[in-house]
Structures are given as structure tokens and as C-alpha cells.
N, C-alpha and C positions, 0 to 999 in steps of 0.2 A: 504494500500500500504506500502512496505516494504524498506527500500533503505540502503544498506549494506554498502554504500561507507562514508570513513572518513571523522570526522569535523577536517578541519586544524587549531592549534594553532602556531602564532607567537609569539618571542618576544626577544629584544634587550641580554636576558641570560638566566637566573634561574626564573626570576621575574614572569612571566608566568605559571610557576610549581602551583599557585597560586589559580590561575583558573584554570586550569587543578584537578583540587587536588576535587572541588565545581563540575567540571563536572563529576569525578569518581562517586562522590555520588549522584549528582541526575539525571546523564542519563549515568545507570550501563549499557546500550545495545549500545550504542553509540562506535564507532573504535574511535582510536585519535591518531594523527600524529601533531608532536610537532616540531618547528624548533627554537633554542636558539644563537644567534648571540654571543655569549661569545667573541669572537676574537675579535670582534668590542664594546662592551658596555664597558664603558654605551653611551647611545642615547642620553641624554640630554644636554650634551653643545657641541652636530653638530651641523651645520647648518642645518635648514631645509630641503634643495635640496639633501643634504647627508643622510638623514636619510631618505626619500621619495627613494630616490635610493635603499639602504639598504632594506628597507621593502616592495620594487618591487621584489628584489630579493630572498625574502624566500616568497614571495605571490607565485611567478613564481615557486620554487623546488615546493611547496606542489601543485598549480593547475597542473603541468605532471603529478603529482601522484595520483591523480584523484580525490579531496576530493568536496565533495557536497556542504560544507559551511567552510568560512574563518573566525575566532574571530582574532583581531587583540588583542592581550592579551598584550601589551603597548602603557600605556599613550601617551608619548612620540611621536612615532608611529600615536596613535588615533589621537592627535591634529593636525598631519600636512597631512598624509597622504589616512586617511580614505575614504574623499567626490571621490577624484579621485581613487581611487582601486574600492571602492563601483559601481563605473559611469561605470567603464571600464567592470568588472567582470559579469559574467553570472548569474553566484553562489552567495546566499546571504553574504553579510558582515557585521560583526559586530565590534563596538569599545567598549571601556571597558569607555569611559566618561560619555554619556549621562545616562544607568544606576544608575550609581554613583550620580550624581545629582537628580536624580529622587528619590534615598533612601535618602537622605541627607533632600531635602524638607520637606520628610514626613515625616524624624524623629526629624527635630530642632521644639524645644518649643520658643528659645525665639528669634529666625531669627540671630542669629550669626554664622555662620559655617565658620569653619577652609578649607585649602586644602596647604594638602604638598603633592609636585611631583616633579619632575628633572625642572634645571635650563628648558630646552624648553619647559615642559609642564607648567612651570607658566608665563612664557614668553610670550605663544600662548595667554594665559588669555582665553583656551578652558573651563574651570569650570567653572571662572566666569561668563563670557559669559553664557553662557547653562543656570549656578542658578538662574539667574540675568532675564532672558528670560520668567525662570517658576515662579518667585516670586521675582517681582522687588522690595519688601519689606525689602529683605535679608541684614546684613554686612558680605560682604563675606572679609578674609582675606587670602590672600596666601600666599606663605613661601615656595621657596625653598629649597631644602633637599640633596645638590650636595654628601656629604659621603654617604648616606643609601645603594645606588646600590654596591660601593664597599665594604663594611661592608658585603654584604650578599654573593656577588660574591667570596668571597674571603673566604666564610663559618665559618666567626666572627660573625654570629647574634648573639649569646648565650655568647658573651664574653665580660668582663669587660671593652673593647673597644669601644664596642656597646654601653655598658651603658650611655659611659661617652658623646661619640659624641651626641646621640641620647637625651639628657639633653641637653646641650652646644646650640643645633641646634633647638630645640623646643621654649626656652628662649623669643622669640619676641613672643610668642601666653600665655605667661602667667598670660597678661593683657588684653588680647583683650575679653575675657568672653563667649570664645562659647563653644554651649553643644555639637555642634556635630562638630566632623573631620574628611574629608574625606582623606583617605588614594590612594593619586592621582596618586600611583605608584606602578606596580602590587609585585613590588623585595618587598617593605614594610608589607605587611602582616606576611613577617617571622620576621620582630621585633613587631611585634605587641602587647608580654607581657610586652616588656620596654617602647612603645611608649604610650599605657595605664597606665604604672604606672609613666611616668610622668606628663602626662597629668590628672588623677585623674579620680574616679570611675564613678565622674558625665557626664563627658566628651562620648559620643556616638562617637564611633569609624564607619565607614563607609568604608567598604571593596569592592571598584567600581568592581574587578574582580570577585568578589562571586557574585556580583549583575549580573553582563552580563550572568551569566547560564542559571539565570530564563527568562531572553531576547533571548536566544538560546532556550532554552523549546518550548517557545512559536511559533519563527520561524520557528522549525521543526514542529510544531505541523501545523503550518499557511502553508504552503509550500509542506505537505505532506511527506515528505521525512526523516519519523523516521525509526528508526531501529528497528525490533522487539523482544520480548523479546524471540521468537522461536528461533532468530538467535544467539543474543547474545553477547556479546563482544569479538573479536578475536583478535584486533589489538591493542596495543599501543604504539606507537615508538617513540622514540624522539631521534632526530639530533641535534648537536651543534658546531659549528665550532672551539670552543675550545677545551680543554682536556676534552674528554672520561670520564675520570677517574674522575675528579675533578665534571664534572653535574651529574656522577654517583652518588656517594654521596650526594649530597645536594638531588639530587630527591629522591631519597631513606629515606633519612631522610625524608624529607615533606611529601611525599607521603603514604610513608608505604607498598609500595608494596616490596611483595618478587623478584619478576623477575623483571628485567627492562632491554628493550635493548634499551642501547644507541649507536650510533654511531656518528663517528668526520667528516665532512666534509667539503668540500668548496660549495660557492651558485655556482660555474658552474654546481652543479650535479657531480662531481667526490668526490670519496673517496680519505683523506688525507693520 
């Protein structure tokens, strides 16, 4: 069985581009329809009920548009929002945490694991919770990381800005001894060569959004509803409520694709 219709990707901006980036490569037949909250990000120091609001609202643009399955491609997002979109929706839903945790177990040797994400997703204590569930043996330490999202949104990953914050901010995990850290925020993957060189080569970097692909594989494969390689990839769009122009660029950078159509809108569904 064959099913042509798009997997939707949300996410609070760019951070998202992330997992998208993991889905291009290992489900090349797959459409994908991508909605980036730019106007509003970052996610992590709303409130709750505001951010549950917010990512009602880009669930809502992508299920009119008809997509078969929902990745919620933010932390942020996952931690407060997920169980009710999940409950409500028809279509399967996925979050980018419990993956994340599940690679994290299986890569720590000596049960220390790191987790930096936004002021709310360390807040929710969703990581710990989850690590803590599959191996109560763990020291899980968290660490909010409130500059990263604007470092990236702002397309300073690569700058001596970057450097400096992304040191500065790391500082409390330089005694705590863990070999693995999960990267609990999907914008963080694009600092990912400074975030590694300060933390040091020993250190297992944990990228929760490349993890959720292989959980989407599997769903499509569990649900029947792949795409075949007869048909093929036709689709990939991504919408952003902020400037055009500025998610143009950063996807294009991330991504590597030559074409990309982006477009700027509002969550009514109206072009800006």
C-alpha cells in the first residue's frame, strides 16, 4: 500500500530544519511540509498554556493540508503538548523526547548523562522523567541553555559569538562527568561542532531529532502508510511566520538543497 500524502513537521523556528535535514536522508520518498513559528520563538520561557496554544495552531495549518503523520520537531512543544495532540488527532504523533532518551541509555557507559534544552523543557523535567523511568540507575543533570535558540535564529551558529556563549553556558557540566549529552533542543544540532569541542571528544553527543526519524520509519512502516519509491518525493515546503528570506537561508545552509520554497504566513491560514 502506497500513501502519497505529507508527514507534517512543527517547530517553535529553524530548530526543526534539524530533523527534517535526518528525514531527507533516510525517507528520500516521503513529501514534507514544515511549519517554523519564527514570529513567536523561542518556546521556552512561555508559559505552558501559550505554547500548547501555539502548537494547536501549526498542528491545525498542517492537518487542513492533509498530512498523514505529525512529528512535533520541538522539545519545548514535546514536553507540554504532545499526550493531548496525540489523544485528540486521528493521525499518528510523534515527539522528538522519548527517542532521545532511549539513545542516551544505550549509549552512557558510566550512567551520567547530560540534557541541555530551553528554560521549559528543563522545567517540565520531561528527560529526566522518561531517563529516570528506563534506568533508575542514571545521574541525570540538566542545564538550561536560554541563548542557543537565539544564536541560531539569528544565523550566529558559526560565529565567535557562539563560541563564546556556548562555553560560558556549558561551565556547570564540566564537573558533573558525563559521557553522554543529550542535545534536548532540536535549534542545537546546528552548534553542535562548538558544543563538542567544549565538551570534549569523550563526551557522546545525543541528537533527540535525528533519533525521532528512525521512530517515524518505523511508524510508517507499523501503520502502512509509506510512500513508494514509484512515486517518489514531490513535495517539500516549509512555512514560517517570520521573514521568508531570513528561514531561507538558514535552510538552505542546513539542508543543502538547491530549490527550497519557503513561504511567510500567519497560523489563520492567510498569506502575510
Amino acid at each position: 500500500m502506497t500513501d502519497k500524502r505529507p508527514i507534517g513537521f512543527i517547530d517553535s523556528g529553524v530548530g526543526g530544519l534539524t530533523v527534517v535535514k535526518e528525514a531527507l536522508k533516510q525517507l528520500p520518498n516521503e513529501n514534507i511540509l514544515y511549519v517554523g513559528d519564527t514570529a513567536r520563538c523561542p518556546y521556552g520561557p512561555r508559559p505552558a498554556e501559550q505554547v500548547i496554544a501555539y502548537t494547536w495552531e501549526m498542528t491545525n495549518y498542517l492537518v487542513e493540508k492533509g498530512i498523514k503523520m505529525l512529528v512535533i520537531a520541538c522539545n519545548t512543544a514535546t514536553a507540554v503538548a504532545l499526550e493531548e495532540i496525540k489523544a485528540t488527532l486521528s493521525i499518528p504523533v510523534i515527539g522528538v523526547i522519548l527517542p532521545g532518551t532511549r539513545a542516551a541509555v544505550k549509549q552512557t557507559k558510566n550512567h551520567r548523562v547530560g540534557v541541555i534544552g530551553t528554560i521549559g523543557t528543563v522545567k517540565s523535567a520531561a528527560y529526566e522523567t522518561a531517563l529516570l523511568d528506563k534506568a533508575p540507575e542514571l545521574k541525570v543533570t540538566s542545564l538550561a541553555c536560554p541563548k542557543f535558540v537565539s544564536v541560531v535564529e539569528s544565523k550566529e551558529y558559526r560565529s565567535s559569538v557562539a563560541k563564546k556563549i556556548v562555553a560560558q553556558t556549558l561551565l556547570p557540566l564540566e564537573l558533573k562527568g558525563i559521557d553522554t549529552l543529550i542535545l534536548g533542543c532540536t535549534h542545537y544540532p546546528l552548534l553542535r561542532p562548538i558544543i563538542q569541542n567544549v565538551m570534549g571528544d569523550k563526551v557522546m553527543l545525543i541528537d533527540s531529532g535525528a533519533e525521532t526519524i528512525g521512530e517515524v520509519s518505523m511508524l510508517l512502516d507499523y501503520f502502512e502508510i509509506s510512500n513508494s519509491p514509484q512515486n517518489g518525493r514531490t513535495l517539500c515546503q516549509f512555512y514560517t511566520t517570520g521573514s521568508a528570506k531570513m528561514f531561507h537561508e538558514i535552510a538552505q545552509d542546513w539542508l543543502g538543497l538547491k530549490e527550497l520554497i519557503v513561504e511567510s504566513i500567519d497560523l489563520g491560514g492567510k498569506e502575510q
